[in-house]
Structures are given as structure tokens and as C-alpha cells.
Backbone bond lengths (Angstrom), bond angles and torsions (degrees), N, CA, C in turn:
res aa  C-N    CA-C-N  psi(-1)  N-CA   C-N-CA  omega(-1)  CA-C   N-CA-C  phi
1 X - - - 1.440 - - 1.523 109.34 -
2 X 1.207 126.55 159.09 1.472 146.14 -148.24 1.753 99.44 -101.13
3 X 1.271 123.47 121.07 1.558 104.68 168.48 1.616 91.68 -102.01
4 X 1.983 94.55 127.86 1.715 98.63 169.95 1.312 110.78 -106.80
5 X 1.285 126.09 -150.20 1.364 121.66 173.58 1.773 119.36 -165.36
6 X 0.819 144.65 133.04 1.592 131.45 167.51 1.272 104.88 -110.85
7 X 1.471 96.90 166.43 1.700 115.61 -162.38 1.665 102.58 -116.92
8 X 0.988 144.32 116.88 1.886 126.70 146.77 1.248 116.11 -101.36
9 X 1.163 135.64 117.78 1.887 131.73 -168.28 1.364 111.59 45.51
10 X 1.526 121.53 -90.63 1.060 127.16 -143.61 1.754 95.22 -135.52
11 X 1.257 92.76 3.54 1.998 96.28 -165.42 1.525 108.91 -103.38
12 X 1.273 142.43 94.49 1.325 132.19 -179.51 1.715 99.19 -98.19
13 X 1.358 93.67 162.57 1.540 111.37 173.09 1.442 109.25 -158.63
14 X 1.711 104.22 144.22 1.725 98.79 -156.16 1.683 82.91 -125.68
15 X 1.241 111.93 131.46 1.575 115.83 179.03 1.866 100.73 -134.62
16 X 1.580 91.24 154.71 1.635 115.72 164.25 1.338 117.83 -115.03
17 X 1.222 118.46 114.60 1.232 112.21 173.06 1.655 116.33 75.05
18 X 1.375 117.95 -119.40 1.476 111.38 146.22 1.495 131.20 -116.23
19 X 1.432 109.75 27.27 1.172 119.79 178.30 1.439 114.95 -96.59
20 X 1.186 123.71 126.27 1.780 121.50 164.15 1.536 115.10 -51.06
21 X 0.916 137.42 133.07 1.361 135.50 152.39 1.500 134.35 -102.31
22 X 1.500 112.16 -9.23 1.550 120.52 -157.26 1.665 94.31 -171.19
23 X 1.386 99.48 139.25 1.373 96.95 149.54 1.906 105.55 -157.41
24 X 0.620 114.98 178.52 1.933 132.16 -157.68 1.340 112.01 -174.24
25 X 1.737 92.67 94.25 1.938 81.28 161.20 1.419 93.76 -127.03
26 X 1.381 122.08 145.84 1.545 138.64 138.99 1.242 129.02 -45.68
27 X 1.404 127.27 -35.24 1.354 134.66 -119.15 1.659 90.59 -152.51
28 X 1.681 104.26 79.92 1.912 97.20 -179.20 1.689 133.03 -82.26
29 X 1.243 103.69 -37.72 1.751 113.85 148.39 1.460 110.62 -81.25
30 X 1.532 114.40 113.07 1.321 126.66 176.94 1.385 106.62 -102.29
31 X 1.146 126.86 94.73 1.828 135.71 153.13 1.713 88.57 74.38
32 X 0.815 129.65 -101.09 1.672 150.16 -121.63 1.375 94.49 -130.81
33 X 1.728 141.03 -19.03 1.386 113.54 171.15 1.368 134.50 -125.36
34 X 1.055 156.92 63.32 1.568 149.51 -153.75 1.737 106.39 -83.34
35 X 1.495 94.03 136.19 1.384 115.09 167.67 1.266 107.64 -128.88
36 X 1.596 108.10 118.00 1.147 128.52 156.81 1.557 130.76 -142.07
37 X 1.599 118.66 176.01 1.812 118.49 -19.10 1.178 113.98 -60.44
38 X 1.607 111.61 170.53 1.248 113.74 -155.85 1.993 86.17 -165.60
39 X 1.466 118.28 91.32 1.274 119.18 6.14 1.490 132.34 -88.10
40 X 1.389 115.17 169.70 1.694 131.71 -171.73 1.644 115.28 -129.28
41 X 1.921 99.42 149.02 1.087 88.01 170.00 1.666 120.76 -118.77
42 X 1.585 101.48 -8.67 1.282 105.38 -161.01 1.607 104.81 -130.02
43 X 1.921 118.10 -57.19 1.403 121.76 -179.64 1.614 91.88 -133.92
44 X 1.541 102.44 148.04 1.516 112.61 166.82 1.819 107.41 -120.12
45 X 1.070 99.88 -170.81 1.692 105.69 -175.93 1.088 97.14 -150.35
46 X 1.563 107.35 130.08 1.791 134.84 -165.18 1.370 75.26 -120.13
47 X 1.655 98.39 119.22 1.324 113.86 156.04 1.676 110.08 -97.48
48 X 0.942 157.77 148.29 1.318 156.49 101.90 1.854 116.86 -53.06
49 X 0.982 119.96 104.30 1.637 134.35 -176.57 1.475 104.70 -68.45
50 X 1.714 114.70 -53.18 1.782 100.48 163.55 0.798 110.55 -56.74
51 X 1.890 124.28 -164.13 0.792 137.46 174.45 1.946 95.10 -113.10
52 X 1.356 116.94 121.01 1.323 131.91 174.26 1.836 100.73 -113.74
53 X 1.225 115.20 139.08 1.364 135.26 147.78 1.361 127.92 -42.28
54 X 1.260 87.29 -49.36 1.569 100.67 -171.38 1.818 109.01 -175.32
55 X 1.116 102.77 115.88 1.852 110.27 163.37 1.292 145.13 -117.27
56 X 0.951 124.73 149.14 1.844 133.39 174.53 1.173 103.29 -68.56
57 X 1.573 120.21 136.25 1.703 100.50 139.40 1.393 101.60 -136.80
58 X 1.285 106.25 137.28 1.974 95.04 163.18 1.114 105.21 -132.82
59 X 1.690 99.53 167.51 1.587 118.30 -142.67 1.586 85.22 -129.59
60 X 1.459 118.88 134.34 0.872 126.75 -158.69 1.993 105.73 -130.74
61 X 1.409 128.81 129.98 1.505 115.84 154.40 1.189 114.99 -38.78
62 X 1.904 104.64 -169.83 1.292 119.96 171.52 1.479 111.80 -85.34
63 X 1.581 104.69 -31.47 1.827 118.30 170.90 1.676 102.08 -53.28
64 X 0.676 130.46 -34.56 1.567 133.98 -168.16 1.640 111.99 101.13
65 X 1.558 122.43 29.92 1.409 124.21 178.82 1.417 109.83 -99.45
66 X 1.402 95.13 153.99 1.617 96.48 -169.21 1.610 95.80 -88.01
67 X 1.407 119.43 169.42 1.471 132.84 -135.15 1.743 81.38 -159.20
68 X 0.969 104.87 -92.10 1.577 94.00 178.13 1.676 103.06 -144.07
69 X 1.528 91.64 172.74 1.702 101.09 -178.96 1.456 98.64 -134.94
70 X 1.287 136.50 127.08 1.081 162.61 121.20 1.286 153.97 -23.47
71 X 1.339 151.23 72.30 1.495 132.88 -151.39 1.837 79.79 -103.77
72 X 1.532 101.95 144.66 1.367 123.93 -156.80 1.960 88.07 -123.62
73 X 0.873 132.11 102.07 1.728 146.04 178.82 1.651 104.69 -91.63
74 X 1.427 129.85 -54.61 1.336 115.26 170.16 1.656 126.71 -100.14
75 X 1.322 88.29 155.54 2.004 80.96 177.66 1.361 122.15 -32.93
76 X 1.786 94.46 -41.38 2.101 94.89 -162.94 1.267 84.63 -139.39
77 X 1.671 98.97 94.61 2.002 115.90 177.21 1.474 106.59 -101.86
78 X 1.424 115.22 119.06 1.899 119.49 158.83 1.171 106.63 -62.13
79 X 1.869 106.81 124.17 1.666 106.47 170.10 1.279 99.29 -121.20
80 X 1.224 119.89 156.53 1.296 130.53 171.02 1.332 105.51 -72.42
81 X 1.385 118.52 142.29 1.513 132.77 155.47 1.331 110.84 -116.57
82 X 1.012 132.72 -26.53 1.648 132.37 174.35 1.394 132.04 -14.07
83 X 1.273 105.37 -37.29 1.611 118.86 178.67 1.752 122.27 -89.86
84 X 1.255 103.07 3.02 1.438 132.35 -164.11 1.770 102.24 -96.23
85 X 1.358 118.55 115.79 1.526 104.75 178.45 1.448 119.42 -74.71
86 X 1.467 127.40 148.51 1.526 129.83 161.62 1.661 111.48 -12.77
87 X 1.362 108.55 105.83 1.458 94.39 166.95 2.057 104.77 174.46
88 X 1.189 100.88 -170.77 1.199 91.90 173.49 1.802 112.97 -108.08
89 X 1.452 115.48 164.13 1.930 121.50 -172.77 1.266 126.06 -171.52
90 X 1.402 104.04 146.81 1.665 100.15 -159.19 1.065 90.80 -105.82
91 X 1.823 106.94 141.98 1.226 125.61 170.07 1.250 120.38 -105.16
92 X 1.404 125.01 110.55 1.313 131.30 -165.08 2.048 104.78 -97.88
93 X 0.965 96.28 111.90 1.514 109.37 164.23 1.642 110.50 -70.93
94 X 1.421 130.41 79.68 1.602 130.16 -179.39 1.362 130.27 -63.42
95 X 1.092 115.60 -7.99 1.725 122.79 165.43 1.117 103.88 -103.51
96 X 1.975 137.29 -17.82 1.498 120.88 163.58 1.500 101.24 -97.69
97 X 0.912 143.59 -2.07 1.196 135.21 -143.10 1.540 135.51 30.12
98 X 1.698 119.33 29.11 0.832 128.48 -149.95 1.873 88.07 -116.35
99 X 1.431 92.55 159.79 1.866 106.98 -162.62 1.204 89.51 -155.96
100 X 1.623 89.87 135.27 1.448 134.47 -175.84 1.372 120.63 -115.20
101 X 1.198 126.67 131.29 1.922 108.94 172.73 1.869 98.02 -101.63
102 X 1.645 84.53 127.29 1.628 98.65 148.54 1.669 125.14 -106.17
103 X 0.995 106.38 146.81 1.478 144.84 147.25 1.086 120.15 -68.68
104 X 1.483 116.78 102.23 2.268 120.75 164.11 1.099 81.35 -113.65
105 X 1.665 108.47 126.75 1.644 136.19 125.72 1.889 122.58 -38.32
């Protein structure tokens, strides 16, 4: 099988098949979203920097499975991560399409 990879700004991720294998970003506040702290063990805070109505976020493994999905109602919403095991996860912003890596402690 083929290892490919995609790029967003500063964020690469190298996958097989449907498994993640790698990821590398430089660049930890991307335009329009910050999550912090980062790393976490219990709640983080999804900022949105525009002003959004209303947002998605989902939180994704290293397999590429979704973990949970989110509708985000204020600019700067506490989400729980608690239920989430030690590890690393991409946080996909779905109305920017923009992705973040978290860190749970």
C-alpha cells in the first residue's frame, strides 16, 4: 500500500490506506481557531476568532475515526475531553475546514 499525504498551511499528515501515520504542524493557532490548553486533561476551549453563529467541530483518532462531534454555539465554548483516552487528535473545524492537533494528558 501507498503512504500519501495532504498538506493545509503549515499542517501535513501522512496516511496509509485509512490509517494516519504522521502528522507535523508548525503553525498551532490556524487563522480563525484556537484550542486551548493544548496539552489537556479534562476540558479545552474552542475559540472561534471570527464571529461564527454556530460551529462543528470533530475530534478525530490517529486511525482517522471520529471520537466525537460537537456543535460549538459560543465564540469561546468549554468542551469536555475527559472521556477521550491519552493520546494524540485532530480537530477538524467543519464549516472552515480547518484542523488542529490535540493533545489529552
Amino acid at each position: 500500500m501507498n503512504i500519501d499525504s495532504f498538506c493545509y498551511q503549515n499542517f501535513t499528515v501522512m496516511y496509509q490506506g485509512n490509517y494516519i501515520l504522521e502528522t507535523n504542524d508548525k503553525q498551532y493557532d490556524l487563522e480563525n481557531l484556537i484550542i486551548a490548553p493544548n496539552p489537556s486533561k479534562d476540558y479545552v476551549k474552542v475559540n472561534f476568532i471570527d464571529t461564527f453563529n454556530k460551529n462543528e467541530i470533530e475530534i478525530y483518532d490517529m486511525y482517522g475515526k471520529l471520537q466525537k462531534c460537537i456543535t460549538i454555539k459560543d465564540k469561546n465554548e468549554l468542551v469536555d475531553i475527559s472521556e477521550l483516552k491519552q493520546g494524540i487528535y485532530l480537530v477538524k473545524a467543519v464549516n472552515s475546514n480547518m484542523t488542529y492537533k490535540l493533545i489529552k494528558e
